[in-house]
matplotlib code that plots the C-alpha trace (Angstrom):
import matplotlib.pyplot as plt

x = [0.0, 0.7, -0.5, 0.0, -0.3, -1.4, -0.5, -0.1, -3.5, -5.3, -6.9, -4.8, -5.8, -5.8, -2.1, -0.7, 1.3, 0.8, 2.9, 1.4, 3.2, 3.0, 4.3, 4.4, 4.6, 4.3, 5.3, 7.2, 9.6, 8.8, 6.3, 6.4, 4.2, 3.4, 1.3, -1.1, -5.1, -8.0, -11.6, -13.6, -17.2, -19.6, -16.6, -14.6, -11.1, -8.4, -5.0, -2.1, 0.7, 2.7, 6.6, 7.8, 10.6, 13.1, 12.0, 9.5, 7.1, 3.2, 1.3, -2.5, -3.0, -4.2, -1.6, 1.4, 4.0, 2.2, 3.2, 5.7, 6.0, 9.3, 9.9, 13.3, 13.1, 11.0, 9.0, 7.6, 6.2, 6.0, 3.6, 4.8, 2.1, 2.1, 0.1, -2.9, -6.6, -9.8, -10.9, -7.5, -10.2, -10.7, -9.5, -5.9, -5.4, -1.8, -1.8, 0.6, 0.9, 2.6, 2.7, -0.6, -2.5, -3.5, -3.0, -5.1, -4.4, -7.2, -6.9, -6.4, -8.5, -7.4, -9.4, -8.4, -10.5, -10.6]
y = [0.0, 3.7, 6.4, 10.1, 13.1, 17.1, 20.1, 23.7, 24.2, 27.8, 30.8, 33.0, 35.8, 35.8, 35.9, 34.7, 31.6, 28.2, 25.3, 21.9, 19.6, 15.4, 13.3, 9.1, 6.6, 2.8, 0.9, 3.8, 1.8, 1.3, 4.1, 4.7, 8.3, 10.7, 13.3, 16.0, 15.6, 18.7, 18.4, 21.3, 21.6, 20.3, 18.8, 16.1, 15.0, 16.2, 15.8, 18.4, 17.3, 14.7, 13.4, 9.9, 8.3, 9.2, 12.9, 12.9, 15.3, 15.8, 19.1, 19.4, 22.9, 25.0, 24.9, 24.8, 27.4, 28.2, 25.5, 23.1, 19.5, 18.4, 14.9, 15.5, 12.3, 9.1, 10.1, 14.0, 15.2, 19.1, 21.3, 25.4, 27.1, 30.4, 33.2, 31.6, 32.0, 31.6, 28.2, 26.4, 26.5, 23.2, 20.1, 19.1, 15.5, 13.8, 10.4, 7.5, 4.7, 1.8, -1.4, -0.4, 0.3, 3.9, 5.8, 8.6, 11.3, 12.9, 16.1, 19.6, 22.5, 25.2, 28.9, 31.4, 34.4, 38.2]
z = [0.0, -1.1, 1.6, 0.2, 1.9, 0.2, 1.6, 0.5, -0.3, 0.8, -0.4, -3.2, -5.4, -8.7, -10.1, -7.2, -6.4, -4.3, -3.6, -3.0, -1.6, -1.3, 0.7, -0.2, 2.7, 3.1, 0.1, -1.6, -4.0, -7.6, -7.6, -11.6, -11.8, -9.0, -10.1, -9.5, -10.3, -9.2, -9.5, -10.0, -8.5, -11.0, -13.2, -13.9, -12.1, -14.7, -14.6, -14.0, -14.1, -13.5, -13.3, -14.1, -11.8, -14.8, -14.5, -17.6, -17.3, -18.3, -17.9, -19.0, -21.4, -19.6, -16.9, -19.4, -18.6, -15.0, -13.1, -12.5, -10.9, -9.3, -7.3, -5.5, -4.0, -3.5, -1.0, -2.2, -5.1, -5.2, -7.6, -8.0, -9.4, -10.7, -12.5, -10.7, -12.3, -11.0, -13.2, -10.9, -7.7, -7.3, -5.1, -5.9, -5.3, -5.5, -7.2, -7.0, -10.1, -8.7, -10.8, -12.7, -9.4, -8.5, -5.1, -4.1, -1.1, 0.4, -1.3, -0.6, -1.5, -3.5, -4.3, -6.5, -5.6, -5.3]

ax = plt.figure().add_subplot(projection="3d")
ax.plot(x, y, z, "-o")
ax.set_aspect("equal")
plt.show()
C-alpha cells in the first residue's frame, strides 16, 4: 500500500502563487508516476501534471507554462504554481501509479478568488 499526503493548499488571489506539496509513505519503491489531479465543483477530475521516476514530465494545457511538478526524491512530489486563475479552484489530489494500481491522497483545496 501507497499512503500520500497534500499540503499547500489555501486561499490565493488571482495571479498569485501556491505550492502543493506530497508526501508518499508505506510501500514507496517502484512508484512509476506521481502526479497531480484537481476536480472542479460540478466537473470532472483532470490531470495536472505529472513526473515519471526518470524525470518525464506531463502538464495538462491549460496549466502549461504556469506550473511546474518536481519529485526531488521518492518520498515527495512538489507542484509550483504560478500566474494563478480563477478556473485552478478546485481540489488538488496527489496520485501514485505503482505497478498499474492507482493511489489517491485525500486532497487539498485550492481557491483562486478576489
Amino acid at each position: 500500500q501507497v499512503q500520500l499526503v497534500e499540503s499547500g493548499g489555501g486561499l490565493v488571489q488571482p495571479g498569485g502563487s501556491l505550492r502543493l506539496s506530497c508526501a508518499a509513505s508505506g510501500m514507496i519503491f517502484s512508484i512509476n508516476v506521481l502526479g497531480w489531479y484537481r476536480q472542479a465543483p460540478g466537473k470532472e477530475r483532470e490531470l495536472v501534471a505529472s513526473i515519471t521516476s526518470g524525470g518525464s514530465t506531463k502538464y495538462a494545457d491549460s496549466v502549461k507554462g504556469r506550473c511546474a511538478i518536481s519529485r526531488p526524491n521518492i518520498t515527495n512530489v512538489f507542484l509550483q504554481m504560478t500566474s494563478l486563475k480563477l478556473e485552478d479552484t478546485a481540489v488538488y489530489y496527489c496520485n501514485g501509479l505503482r505497478y498499474g494500481v492507482q493511489y489517491w491522497g485525500k486532497g487539498t483545496q485550492v481557491t483562486v478568488s478576489s
